[in-house]
FIVO-543548 format. One record per residue (C-alpha): residue number from 1; x, y, z. Coordinates in steps of 0.02 Angstrom, whole numbers, plus 50000, padded with zeros to 5 digits. Layout:
N
+-------+-------+-------+-------+
! margu !  east ! north !    up !
+-------+-------+-------+-------+
!   NUM !     X !     Y !     Z !
...
+-------+-------+-------+-------+
REM end
This chain:
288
+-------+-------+-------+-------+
! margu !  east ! north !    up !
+-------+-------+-------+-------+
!     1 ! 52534 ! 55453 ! 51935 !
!     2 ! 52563 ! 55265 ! 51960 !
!     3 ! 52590 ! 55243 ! 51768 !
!     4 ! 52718 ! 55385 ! 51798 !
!     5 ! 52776 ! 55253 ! 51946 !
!     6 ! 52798 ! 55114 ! 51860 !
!     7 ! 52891 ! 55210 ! 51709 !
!     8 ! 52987 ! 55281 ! 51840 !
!     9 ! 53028 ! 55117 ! 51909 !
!    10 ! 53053 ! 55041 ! 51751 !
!    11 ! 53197 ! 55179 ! 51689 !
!    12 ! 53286 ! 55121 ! 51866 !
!    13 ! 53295 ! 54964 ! 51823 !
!    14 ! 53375 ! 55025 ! 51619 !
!    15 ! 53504 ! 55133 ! 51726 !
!    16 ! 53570 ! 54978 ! 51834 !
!    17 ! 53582 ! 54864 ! 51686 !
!    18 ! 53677 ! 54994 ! 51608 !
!    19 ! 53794 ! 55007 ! 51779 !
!    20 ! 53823 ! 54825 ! 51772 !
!    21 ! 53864 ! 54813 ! 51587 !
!    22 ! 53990 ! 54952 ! 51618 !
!    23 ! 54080 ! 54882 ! 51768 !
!    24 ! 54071 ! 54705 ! 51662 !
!    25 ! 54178 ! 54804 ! 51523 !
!    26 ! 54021 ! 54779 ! 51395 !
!    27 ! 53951 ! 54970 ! 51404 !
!    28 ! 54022 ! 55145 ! 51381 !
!    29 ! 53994 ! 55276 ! 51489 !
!    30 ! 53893 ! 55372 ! 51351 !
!    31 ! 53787 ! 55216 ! 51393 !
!    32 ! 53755 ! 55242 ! 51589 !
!    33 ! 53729 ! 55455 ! 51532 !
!    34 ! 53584 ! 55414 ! 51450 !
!    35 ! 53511 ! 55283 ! 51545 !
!    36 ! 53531 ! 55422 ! 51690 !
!    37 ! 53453 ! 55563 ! 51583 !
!    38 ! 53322 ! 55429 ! 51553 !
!    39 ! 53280 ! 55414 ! 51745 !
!    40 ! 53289 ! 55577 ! 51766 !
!    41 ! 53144 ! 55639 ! 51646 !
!    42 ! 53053 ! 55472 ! 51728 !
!    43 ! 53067 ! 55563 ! 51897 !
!    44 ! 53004 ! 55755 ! 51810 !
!    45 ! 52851 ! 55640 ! 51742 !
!    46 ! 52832 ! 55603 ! 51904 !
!    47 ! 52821 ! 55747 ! 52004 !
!    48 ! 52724 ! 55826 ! 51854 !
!    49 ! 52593 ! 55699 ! 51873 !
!    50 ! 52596 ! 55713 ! 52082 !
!    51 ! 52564 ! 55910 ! 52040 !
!    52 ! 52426 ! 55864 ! 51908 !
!    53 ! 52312 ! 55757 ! 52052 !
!    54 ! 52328 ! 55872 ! 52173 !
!    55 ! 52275 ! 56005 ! 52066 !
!    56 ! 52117 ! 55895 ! 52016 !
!    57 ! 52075 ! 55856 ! 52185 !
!    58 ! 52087 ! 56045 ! 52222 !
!    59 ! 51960 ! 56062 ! 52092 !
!    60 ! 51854 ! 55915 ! 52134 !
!    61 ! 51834 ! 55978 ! 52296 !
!    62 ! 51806 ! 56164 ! 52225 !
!    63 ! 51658 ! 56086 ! 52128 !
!    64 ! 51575 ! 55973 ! 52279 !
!    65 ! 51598 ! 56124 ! 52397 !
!    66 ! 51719 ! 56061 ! 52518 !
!    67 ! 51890 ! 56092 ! 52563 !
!    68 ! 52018 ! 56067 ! 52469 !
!    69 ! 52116 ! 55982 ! 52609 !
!    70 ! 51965 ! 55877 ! 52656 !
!    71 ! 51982 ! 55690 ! 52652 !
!    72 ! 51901 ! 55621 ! 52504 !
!    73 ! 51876 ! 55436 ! 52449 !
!    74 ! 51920 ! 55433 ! 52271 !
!    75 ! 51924 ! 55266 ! 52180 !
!    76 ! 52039 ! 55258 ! 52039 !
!    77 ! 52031 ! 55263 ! 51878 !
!    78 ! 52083 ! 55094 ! 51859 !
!    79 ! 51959 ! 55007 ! 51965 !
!    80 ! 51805 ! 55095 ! 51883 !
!    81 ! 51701 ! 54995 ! 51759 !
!    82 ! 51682 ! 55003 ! 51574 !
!    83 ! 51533 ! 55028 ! 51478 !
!    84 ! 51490 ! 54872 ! 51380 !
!    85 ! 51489 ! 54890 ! 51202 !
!    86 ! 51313 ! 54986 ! 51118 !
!    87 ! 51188 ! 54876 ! 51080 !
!    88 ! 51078 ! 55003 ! 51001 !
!    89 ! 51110 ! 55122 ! 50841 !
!    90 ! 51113 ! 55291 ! 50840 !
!    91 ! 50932 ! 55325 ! 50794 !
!    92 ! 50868 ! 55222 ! 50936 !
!    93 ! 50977 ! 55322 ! 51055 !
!    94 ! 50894 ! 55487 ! 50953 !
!    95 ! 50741 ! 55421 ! 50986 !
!    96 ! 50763 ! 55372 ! 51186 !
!    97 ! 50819 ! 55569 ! 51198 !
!    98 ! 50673 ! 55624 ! 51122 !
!    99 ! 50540 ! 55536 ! 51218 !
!   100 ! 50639 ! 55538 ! 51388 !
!   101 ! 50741 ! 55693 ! 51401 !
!   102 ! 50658 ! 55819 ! 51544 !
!   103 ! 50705 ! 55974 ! 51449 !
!   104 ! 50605 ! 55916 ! 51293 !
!   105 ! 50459 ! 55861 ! 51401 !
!   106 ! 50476 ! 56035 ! 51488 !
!   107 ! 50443 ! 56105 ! 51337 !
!   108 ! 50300 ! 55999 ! 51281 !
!   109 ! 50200 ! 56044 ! 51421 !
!   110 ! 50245 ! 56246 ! 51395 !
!   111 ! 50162 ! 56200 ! 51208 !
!   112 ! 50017 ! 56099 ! 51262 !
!   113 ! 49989 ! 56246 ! 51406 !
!   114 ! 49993 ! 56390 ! 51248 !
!   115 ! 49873 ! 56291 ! 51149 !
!   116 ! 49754 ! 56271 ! 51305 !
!   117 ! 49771 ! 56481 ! 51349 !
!   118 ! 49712 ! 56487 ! 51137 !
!   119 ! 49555 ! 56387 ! 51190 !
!   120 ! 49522 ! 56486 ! 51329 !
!   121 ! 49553 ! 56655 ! 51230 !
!   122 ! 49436 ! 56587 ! 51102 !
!   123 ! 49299 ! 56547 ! 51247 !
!   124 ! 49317 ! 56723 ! 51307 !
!   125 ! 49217 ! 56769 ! 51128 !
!   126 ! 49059 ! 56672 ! 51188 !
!   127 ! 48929 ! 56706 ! 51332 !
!   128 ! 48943 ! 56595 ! 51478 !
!   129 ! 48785 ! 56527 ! 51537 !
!   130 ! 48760 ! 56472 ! 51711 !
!   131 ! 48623 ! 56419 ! 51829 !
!   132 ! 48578 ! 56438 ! 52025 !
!   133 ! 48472 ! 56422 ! 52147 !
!   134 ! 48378 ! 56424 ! 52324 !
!   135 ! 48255 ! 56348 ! 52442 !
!   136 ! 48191 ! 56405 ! 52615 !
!   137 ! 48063 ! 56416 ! 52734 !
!   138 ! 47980 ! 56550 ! 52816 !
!   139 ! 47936 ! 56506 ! 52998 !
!   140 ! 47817 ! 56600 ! 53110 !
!   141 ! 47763 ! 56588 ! 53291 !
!   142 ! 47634 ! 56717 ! 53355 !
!   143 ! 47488 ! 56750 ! 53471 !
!   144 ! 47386 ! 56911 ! 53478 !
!   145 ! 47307 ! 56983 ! 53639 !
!   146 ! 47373 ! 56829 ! 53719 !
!   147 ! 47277 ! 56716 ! 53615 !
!   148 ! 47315 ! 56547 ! 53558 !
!   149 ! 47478 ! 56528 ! 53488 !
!   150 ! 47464 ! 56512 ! 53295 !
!   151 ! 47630 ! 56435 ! 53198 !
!   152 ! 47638 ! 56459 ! 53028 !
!   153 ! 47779 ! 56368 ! 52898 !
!   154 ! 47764 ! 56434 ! 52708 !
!   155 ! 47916 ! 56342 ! 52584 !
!   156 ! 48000 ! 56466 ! 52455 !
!   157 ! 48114 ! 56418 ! 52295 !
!   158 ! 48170 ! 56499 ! 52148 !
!   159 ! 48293 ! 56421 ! 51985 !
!   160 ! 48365 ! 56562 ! 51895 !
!   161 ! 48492 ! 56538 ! 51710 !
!   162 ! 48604 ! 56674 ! 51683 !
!   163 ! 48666 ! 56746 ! 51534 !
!   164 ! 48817 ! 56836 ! 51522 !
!   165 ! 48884 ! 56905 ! 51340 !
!   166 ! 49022 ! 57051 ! 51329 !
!   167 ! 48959 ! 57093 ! 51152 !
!   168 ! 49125 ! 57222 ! 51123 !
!   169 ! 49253 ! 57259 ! 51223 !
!   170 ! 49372 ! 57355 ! 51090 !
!   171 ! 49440 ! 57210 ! 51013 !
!   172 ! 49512 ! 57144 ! 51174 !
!   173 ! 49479 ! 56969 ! 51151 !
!   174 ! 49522 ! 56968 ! 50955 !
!   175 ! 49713 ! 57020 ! 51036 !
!   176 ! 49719 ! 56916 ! 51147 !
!   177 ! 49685 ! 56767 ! 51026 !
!   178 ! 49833 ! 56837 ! 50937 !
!   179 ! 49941 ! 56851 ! 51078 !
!   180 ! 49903 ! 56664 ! 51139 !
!   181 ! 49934 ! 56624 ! 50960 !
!   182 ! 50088 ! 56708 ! 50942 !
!   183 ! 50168 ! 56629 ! 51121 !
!   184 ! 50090 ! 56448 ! 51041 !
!   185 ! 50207 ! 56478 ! 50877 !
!   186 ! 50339 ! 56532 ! 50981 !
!   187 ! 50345 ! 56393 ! 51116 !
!   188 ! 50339 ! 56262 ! 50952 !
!   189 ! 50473 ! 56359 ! 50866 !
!   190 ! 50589 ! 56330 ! 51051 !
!   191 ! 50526 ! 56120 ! 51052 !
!   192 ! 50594 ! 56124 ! 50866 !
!   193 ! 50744 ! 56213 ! 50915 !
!   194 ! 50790 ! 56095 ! 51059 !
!   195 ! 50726 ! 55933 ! 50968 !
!   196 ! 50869 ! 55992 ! 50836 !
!   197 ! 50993 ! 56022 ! 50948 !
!   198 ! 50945 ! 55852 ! 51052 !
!   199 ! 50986 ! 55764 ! 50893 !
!   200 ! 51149 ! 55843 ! 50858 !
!   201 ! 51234 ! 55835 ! 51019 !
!   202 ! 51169 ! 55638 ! 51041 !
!   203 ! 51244 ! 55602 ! 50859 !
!   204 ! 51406 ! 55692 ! 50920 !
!   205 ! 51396 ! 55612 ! 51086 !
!   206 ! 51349 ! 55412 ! 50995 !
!   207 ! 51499 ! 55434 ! 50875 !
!   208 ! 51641 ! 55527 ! 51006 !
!   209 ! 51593 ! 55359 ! 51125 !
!   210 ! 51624 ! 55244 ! 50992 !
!   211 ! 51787 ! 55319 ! 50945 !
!   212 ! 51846 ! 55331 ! 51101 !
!   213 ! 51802 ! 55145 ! 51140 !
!   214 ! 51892 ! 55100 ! 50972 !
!   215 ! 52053 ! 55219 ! 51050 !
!   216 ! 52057 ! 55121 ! 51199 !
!   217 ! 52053 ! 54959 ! 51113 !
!   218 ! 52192 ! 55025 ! 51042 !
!   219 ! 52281 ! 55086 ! 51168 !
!   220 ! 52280 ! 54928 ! 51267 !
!   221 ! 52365 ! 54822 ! 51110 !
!   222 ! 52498 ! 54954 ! 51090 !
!   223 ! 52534 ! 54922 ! 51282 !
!   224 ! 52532 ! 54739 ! 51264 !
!   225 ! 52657 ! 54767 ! 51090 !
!   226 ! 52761 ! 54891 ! 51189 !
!   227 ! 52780 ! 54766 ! 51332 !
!   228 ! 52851 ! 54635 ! 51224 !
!   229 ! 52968 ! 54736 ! 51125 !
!   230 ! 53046 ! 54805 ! 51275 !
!   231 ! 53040 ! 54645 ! 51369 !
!   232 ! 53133 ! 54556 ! 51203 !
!   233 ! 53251 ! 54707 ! 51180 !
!   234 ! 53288 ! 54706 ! 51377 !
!   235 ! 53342 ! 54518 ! 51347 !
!   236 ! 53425 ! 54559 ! 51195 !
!   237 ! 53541 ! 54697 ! 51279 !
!   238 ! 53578 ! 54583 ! 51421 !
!   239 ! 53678 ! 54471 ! 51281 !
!   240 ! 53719 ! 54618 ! 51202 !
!   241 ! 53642 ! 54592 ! 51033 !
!   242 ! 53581 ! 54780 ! 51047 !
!   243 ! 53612 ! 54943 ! 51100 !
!   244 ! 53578 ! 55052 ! 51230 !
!   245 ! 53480 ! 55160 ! 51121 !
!   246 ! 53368 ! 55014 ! 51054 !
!   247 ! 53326 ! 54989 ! 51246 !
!   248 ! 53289 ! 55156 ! 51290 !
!   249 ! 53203 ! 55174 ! 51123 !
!   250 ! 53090 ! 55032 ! 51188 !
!   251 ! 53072 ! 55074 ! 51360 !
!   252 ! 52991 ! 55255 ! 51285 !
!   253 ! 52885 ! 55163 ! 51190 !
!   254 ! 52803 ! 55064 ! 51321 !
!   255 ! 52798 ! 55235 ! 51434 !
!   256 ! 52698 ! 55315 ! 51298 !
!   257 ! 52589 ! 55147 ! 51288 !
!   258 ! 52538 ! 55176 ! 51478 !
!   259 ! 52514 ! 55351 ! 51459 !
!   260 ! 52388 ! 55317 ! 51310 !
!   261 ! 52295 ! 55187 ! 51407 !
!   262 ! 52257 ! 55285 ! 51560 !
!   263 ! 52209 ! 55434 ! 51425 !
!   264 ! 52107 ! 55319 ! 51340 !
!   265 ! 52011 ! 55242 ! 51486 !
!   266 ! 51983 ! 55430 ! 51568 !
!   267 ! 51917 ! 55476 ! 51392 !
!   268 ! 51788 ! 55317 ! 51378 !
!   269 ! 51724 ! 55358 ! 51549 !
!   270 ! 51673 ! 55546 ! 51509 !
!   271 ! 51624 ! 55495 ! 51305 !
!   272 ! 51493 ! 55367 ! 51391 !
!   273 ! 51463 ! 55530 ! 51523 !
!   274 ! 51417 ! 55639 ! 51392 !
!   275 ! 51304 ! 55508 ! 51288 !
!   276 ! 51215 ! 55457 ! 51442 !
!   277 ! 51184 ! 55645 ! 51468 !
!   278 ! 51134 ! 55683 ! 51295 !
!   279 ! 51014 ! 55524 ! 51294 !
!   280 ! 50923 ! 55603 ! 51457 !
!   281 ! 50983 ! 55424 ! 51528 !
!   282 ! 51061 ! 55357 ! 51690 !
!   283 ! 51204 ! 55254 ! 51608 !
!   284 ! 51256 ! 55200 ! 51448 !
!   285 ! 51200 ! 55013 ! 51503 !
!   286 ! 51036 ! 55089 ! 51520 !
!   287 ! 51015 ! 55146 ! 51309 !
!   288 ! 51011 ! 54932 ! 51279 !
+-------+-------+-------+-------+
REM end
């Protein structure tokens, strides 16, 4: 929207120079037409754009769970930082996912717990051996015939080992060996799966980053190109060593320029999104 401002601004400013060339004698009226048709897809860029934020602050506040007239504080797109430039290579980012990513590690653990119900499956085909044990006292206090009072105290113990040894139960254990098996081979097929897939999207996610850093780069010389060809064919119209058409040629030129730099900034923010999410990290700073 405040590209579509400035371009708006910018097509003004075309229009009166045309006006003032025309009332000088030094333009046609053809001249001051399309300097006015100019303006007046400026302003259509503009109201296009106004529609475009509202709708993504209608969805923004869709996705947050608020109203969509709610006041929100939104910091443009402008005054957000870039990522620095990766200091790492795509295999060290690979291997950062790998070790760090809590999906993968959630499925670790589901191996490591299927290879510990195998163990205990396997147990199950052994006796279990176990021990226990007790002391006491037995305590009396008696007379007889009202005679003198006799105590008696006698200590009792025992240590027992148990044995305990299903010898068949219908080849009950033997499937359930299989079964813990099977889920084992299964839960290491899914870690394989996901490592694979971990790879992929961080190799799609490395390379999309760079290319969108290299776009931006870009984008930002063909601005600061644009900017001088319209500001030397602005001066060059004023002593009418061009045409109309040259300007407006030039002030399209640096229009598209903005356009592509705001594209191309919005694109390196979500590239470095996506690679920080596919690296399981916080931040693209944090892969160095």
């Amino acid at each position: 929207e405040r590209a579509a401002e400035r371009n708006l601004e910018l097509a003004r400013s075309v229009r009166e120079a045309a006006e003032e060339r025309l009332a000088l004698g030094l333009a046609t009226q053809p001249d001051v037409l399309l300097a006015k048709q100019v303006e007046a897809k400026a302003v259509y860029d503009l109201e296009s754009a106004s529609v475009m934020v509202s709708d993504a602050q209608a969805n923004l506040a869709l996705a947050i769970g608020v109203p969509a007239n709610a006041a929100l504080d939104i910091v443009s797109l402008e005054e957000l930082p870039l990522p620095k430039r990766l200091g790492v290579t795509v295999e060290d980012v690979i291997d950062t996912a790998l070790q760090q990513r809590p999906d993968l590690a959630a499925r670790v653990a589901e191996l490591r717990a299927s290879e510990a119900a195998i163990g205990k499956a396997r147990a199950e085909l052994f006796p279990t051996l176990g021990f226990s044990g007790l002391y006491g006292e037995d305590i009396w206090r008696y007379s007889v015939n009202g005679g003198p009072r006799d105590d008696a105290r006698s200590p009792n113990y025992a240590w027992l080992v148990n044995v305990e040894w299903d010898l068949f139960t219908g080849f009950d254990r033997l499937n359930a060996i299989r079964e813990a098996e099977a889920q084992r081979d299964a839960a290491r097929a899914r870690l394989a799966s996901l490592e694979l897939e971990t790879t992929a999207a961080v190799w799609r996610a490395y390379f999309n980053y760079r290319a969108a850093r290299k776009k931006y780069e870009y984008a930002e010389a063909l601005l600061r190109a644009s900017q001088d060809a319209y500001e030397a064919n602005r001066e060059s119209y004023g002593l009418g060593l061009n045409t109309i058409v040259e300007l407006l040629t030039g002030e399209r030129d640096l229009a598209n320029a903005r356009y592509l730099v705001i594209q191309g900034r919005a694109e390196l923010l979500m590239r470095s999104a996506e690679l920080a999410w596919a690296a399981g990290a916080m931040s693209v700073g944090a892969l160095r």
